[in-house]
C-alpha positions as CSV (number, residue, x, y, z in Angstrom):
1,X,5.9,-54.2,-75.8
2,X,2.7,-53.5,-74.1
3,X,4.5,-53.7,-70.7
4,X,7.1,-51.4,-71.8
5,X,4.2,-48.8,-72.8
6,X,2.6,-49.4,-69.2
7,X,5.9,-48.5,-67.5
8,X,6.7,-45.5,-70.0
9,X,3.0,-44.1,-69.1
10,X,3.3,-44.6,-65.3
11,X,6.8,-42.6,-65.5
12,X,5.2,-39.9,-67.2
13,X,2.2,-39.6,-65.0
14,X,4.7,-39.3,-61.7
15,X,6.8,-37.1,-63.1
16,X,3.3,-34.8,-64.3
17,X,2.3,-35.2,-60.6
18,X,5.7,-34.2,-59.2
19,X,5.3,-31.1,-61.4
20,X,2.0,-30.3,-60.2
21,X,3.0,-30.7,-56.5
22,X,6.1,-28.0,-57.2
23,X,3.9,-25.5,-58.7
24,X,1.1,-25.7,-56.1
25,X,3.8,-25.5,-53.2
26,X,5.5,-22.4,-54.9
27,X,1.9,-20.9,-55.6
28,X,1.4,-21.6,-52.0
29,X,4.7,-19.6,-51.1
30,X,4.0,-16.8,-53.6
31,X,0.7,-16.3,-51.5
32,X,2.3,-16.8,-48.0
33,X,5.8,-14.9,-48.4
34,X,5.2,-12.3,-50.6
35,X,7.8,-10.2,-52.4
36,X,9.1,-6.5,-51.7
37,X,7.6,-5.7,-55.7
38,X,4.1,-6.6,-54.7
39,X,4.0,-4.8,-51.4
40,X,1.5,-1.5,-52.6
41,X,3.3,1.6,-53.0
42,X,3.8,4.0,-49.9
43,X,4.2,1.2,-47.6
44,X,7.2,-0.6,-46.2
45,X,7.3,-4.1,-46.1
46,X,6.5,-6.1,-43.0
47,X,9.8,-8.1,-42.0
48,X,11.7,-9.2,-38.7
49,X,15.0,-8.3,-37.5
50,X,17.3,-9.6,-35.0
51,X,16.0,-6.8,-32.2
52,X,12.2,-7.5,-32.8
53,X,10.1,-8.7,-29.8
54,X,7.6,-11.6,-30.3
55,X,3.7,-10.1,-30.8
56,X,2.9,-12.8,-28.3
57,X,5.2,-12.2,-25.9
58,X,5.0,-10.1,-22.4
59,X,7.9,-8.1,-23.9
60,X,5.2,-6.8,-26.4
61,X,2.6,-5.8,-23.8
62,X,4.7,-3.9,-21.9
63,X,6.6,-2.1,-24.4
64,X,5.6,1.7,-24.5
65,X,2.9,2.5,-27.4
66,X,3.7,6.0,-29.3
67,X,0.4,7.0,-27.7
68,X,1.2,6.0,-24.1
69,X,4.2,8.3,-24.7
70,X,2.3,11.0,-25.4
71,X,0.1,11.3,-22.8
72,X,0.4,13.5,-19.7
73,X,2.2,12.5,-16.7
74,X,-0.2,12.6,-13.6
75,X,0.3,15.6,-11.3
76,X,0.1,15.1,-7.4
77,X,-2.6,17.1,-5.6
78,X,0.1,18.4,-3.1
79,X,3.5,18.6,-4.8
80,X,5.4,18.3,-1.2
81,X,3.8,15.1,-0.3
82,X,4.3,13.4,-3.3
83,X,8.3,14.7,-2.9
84,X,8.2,13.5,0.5
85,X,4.7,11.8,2.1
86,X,6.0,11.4,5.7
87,X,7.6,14.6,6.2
88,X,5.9,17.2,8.2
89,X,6.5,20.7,8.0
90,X,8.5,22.3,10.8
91,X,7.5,24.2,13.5
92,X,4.3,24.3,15.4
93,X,1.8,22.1,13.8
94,X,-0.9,24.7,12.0
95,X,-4.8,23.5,13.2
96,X,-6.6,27.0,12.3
97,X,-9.2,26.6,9.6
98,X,-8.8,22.7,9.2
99,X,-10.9,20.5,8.9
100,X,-10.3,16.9,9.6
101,X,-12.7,13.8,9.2
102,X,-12.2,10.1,12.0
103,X,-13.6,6.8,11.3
104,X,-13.2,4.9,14.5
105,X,-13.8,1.6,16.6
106,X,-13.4,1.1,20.0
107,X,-15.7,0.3,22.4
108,X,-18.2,1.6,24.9
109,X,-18.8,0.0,28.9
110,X,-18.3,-3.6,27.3
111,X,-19.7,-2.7,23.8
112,X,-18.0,-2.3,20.7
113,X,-19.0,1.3,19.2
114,X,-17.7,2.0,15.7
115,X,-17.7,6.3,15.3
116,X,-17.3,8.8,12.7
117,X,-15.9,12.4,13.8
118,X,-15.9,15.4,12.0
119,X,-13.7,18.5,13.5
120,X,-13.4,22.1,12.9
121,X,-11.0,24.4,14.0
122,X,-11.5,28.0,13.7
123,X,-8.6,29.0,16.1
124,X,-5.2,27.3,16.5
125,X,-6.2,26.2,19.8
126,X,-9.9,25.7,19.8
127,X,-12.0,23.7,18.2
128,X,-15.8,22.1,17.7
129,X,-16.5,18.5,17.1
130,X,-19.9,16.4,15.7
131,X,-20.0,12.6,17.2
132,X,-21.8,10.2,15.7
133,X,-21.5,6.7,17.1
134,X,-23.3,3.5,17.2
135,X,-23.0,1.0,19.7
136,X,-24.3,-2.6,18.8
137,X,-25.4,-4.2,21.9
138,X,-27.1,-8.1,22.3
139,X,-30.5,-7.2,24.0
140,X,-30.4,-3.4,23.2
141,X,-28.2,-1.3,20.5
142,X,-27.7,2.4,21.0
143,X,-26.8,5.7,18.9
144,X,-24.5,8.1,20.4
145,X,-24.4,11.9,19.2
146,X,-22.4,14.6,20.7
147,X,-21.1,18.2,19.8
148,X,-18.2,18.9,22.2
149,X,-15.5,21.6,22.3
150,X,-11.6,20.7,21.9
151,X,-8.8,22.7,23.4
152,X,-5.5,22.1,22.2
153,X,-1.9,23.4,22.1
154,X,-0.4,23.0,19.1
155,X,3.2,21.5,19.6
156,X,6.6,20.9,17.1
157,X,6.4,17.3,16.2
158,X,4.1,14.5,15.2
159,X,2.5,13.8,18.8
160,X,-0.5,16.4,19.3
161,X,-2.6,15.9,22.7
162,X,-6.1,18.0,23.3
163,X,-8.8,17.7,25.6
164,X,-12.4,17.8,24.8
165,X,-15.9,18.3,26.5
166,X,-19.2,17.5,25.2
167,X,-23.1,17.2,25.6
168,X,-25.5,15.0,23.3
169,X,-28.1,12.6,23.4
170,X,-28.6,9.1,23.5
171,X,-30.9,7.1,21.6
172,X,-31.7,3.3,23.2
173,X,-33.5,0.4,21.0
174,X,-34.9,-1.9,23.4
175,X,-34.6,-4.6,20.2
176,X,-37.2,-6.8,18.9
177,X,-37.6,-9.2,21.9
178,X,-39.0,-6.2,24.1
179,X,-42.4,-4.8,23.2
180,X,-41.1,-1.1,24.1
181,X,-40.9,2.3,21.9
182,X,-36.9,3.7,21.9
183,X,-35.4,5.6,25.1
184,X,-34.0,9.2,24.6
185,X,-31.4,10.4,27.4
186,X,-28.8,13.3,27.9
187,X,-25.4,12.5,27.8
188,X,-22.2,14.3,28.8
189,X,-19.1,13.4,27.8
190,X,-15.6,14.4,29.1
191,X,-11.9,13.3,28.2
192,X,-8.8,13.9,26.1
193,X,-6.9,12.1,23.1
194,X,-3.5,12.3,21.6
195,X,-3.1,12.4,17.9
196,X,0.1,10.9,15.8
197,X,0.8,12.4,12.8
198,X,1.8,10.4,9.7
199,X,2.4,13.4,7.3
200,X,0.6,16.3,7.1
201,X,-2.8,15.9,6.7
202,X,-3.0,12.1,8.1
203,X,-2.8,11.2,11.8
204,X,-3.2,8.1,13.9
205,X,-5.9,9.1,16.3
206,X,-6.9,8.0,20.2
207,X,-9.3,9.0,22.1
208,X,-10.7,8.4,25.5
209,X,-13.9,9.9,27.4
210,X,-15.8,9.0,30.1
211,X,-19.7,9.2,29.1
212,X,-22.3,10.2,31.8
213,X,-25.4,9.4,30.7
214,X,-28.7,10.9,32.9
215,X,-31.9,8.8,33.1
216,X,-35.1,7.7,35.6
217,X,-35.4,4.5,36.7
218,X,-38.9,2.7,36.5
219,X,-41.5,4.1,39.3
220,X,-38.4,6.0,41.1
221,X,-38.1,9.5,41.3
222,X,-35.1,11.3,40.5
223,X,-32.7,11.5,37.7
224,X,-30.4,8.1,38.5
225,X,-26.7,8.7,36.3
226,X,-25.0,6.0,34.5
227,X,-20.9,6.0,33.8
228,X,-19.6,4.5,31.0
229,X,-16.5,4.7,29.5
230,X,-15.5,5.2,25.8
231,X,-12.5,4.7,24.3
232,X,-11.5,4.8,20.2
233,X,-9.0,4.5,17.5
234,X,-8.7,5.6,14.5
235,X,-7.6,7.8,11.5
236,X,-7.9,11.6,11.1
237,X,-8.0,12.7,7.3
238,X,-7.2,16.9,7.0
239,X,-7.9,19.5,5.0
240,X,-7.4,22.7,5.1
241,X,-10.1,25.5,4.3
242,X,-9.7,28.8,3.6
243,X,-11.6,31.8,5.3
């Protein structure tokens, strides 16, 4: 009899615990899940359909945002060029009042020289340039500055030539291993390029000039000349101003 009681006590006690588990699992649900009565009113409830992207997907990311949508499109500077970059307009190509801007490297007698151009042009066919290049030599490194004149005429098409002519100074450092103060000397410089146009206001420029450079040599009289040549390549970014 007493066993019997054991056995009817330990059936109850599962079947209490089963109970228990239910109700905590369904609480647990209620919690988790919740119903469309208890969502608060004025707001839908949050479900998934069949077209709904993943929140952790790349899909998500990507996908346009109601403010993305409303924000302004980006307007190109020039509205021709963004139609059509590498189209130039016809004709003769237009060089009054513009201004155009040339990083460059090339070299100078066996030297590299990296140089920076800026060019005005206040007639179709004439034009004045500032030179400022740098040439870094072993023993001795050397600054190069020039205002020259270009000629030009303009041409249809994407090939532009010119000539130029100009007259500066150079500035030699002797370097650190030589106990000497820097060298000033006149310089003269003579040549031509040809410019390639890649649109409108870009070109593919090259240049080449022969520098004659007028100096004394130690305990000799006279002025002694020294030829070297200079060539570059580089970009030519335009603008045009107004007068």
């Amino acid at each position: 009899m007493t066993r019997g009681r054991g056995t009817t006590t330990a059936v109850l006690a599962a079947l209490l615990l089963a109970g228990g588990v239910r109700a905590g699992h369904a609480e647990a649900l209620r919690h988790v899940v919740a119903p469309v009565d208890s969502v608060p009113v004025g707001e839908s409830p949050d479900t998934l359909e069949e077209g709904d992207v993943p929140g952790d997907s790349l899909g998500a990311l990507e996908a346009p945002t109601p403010e993305r949508a409303r924000r302004p499109k980006l307007e190109a500077l020039v509205p021709d060029l963004a139609a059509h970059p590498y189209r130039l307009a016809p004709g003769r190509r237009p060089f009054a009042h513009r201004m155009s801007v040339s990083p460059s490297y090339g070299f100078l007698g066996a030297d590299r020289l990296f140089a920076l151009r800026a060019t005005y042009d206040p007639e179709s066919w004439f034009g004045y340039e500032a030179s400022f290049a740098h040439d870094p030599g072993h023993a001795v490194h050397a600054l190069l500055h020039t205002l020259s004149a270009v000629v030009r005429r303009p041409v249809a098409g994407r090939f532009q030539p010119y000539l130029t002519a100009g007259y500066g100074m150079m500035i030699v450092y002797p370097g650190l291993a030589q106990n000497a103060a820097p060298v000033t000397k006149n310089a003269f410089t003579l040549g031509g390029g040809l410019e390639l146009y890649i649109r409108d206001d870009l070109a593919l420029r090259a240049d080449l000039r022969g520098a004659t450079v007028f100096g004394q040599q130690q305990n000799q009289p006279g002025i002694v000349t020294y030829n070297y040549a200079q060539g570059t390549i580089g970009l030519a970014f335009y603008r045009t101003i107004r007068p």
